[in-house]
TORTI-525393 format. One record per residue (C-alpha): residue number from 1; x, y, z; residue in one letter. Coordinates in nm, 4 decimals. Layout:
REM TORTI-525393
> NUM, X, Y, Z, A .
...
***
This chain:
REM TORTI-525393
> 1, 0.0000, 0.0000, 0.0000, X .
> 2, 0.2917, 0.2248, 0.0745, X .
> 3, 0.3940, 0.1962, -0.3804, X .
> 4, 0.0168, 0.3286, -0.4035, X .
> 5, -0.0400, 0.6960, -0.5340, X .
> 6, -0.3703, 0.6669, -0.7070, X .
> 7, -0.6450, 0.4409, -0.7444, X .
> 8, -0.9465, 0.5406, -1.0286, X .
> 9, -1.2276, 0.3281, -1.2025, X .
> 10, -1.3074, 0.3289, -1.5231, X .
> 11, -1.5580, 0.1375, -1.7809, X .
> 12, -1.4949, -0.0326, -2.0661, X .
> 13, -1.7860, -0.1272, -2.3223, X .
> 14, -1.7278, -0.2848, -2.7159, X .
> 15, -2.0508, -0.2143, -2.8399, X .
> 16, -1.9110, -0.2385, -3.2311, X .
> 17, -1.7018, -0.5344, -3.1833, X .
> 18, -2.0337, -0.7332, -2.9766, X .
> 19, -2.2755, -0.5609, -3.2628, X .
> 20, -2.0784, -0.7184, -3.5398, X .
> 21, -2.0773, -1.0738, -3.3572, X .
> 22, -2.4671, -1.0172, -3.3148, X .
> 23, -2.4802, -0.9690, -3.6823, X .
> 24, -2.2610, -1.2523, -3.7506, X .
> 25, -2.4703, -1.4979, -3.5097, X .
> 26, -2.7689, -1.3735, -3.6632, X .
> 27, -2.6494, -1.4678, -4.0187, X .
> 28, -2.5807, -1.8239, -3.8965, X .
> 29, -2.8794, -1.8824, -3.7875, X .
> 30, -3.0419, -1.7366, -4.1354, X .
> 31, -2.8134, -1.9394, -4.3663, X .
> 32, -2.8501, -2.2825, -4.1711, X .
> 33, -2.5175, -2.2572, -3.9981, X .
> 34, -2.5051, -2.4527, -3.6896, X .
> 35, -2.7456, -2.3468, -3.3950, X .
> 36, -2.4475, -2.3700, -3.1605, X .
> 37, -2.2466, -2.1579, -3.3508, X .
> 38, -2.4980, -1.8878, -3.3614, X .
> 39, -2.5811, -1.9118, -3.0128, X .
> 40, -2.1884, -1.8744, -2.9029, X .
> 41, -2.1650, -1.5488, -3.1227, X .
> 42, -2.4973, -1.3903, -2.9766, X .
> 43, -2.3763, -1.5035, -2.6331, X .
> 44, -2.0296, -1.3262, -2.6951, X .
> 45, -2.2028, -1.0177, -2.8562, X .
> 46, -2.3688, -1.0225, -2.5371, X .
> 47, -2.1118, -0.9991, -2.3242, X .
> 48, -1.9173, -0.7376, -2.5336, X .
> 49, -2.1992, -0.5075, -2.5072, X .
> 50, -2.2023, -0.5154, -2.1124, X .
> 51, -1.9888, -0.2519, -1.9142, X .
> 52, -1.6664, -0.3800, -1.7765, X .
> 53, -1.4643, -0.2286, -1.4955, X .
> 54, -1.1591, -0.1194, -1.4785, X .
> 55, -0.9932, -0.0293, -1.1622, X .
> 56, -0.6583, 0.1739, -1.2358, X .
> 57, -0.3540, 0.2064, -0.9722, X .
> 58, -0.1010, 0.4200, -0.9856, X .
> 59, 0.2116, 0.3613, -0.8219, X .
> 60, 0.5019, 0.5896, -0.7272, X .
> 61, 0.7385, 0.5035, -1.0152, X .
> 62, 0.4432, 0.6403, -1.2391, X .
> 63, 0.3435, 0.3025, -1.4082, X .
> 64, -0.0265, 0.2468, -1.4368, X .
> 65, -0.1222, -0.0962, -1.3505, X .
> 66, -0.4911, -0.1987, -1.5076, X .
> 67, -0.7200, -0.4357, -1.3611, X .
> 68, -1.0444, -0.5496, -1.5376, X .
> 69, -1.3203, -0.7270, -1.4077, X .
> 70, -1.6037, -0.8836, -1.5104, X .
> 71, -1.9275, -0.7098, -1.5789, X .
> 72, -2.0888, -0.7435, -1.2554, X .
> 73, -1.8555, -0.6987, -1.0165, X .
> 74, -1.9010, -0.3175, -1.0888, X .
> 75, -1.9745, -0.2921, -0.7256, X .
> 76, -1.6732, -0.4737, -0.5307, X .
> 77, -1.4539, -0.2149, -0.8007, X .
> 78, -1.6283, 0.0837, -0.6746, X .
> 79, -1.5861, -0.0362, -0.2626, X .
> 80, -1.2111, -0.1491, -0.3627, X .
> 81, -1.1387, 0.1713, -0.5384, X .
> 82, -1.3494, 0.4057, -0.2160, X .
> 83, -1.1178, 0.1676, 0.0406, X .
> 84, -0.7786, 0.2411, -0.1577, X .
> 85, -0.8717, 0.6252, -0.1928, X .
> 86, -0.9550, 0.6293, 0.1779, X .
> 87, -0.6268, 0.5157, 0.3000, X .
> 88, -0.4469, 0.7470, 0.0893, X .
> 89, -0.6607, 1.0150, 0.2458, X .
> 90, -0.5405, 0.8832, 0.5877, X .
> 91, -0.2196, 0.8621, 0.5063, X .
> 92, -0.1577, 1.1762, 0.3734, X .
***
């Protein structure tokens, strides 16, 4: 904790990327592709589109150390991120 200058959280969403696997699933499923296949590439599309977070540290030789998580554990970021920024306030 003493290495620890910042702390910040951030999203991440690929809404392009997860529409374009939509389309794609969507296209299996019209041209008598596999079902599975389909289903995987909707399911992925689905999870691109979600919010991801990102909590960022900082550390005192300036190097920014990312951390993603999945989409929802948006909440245990946020508490992390409030407990880091609260000992830094206590620390001084």
């Amino acid at each position: 904790m003493r290495h620890v200058v910042a702390a910040r959280l951030e999203t991440t969403q690929q809404t392009m990327l997860g529409l374009l696997f939509a389309l794609m699933g969507i296209v299996s499923f019209s041209f008598s592709f596999t079902a599975i296949l389909a289903i995987a590439l909707i399911g992925i599309s689905i999870f691109l589109v979600l919010k991801k977070p990102i909590v960022l540290i900082t550390a005192t030789d300036g190097v920014i150390r990312p951390s993603v998580g999945w989409p929802w554990t948006r909440a245990e970021a946020e508490e992390f991120v409030n407990g880091v920024r609260k000992e830094l306030l206590a620390r001084g």
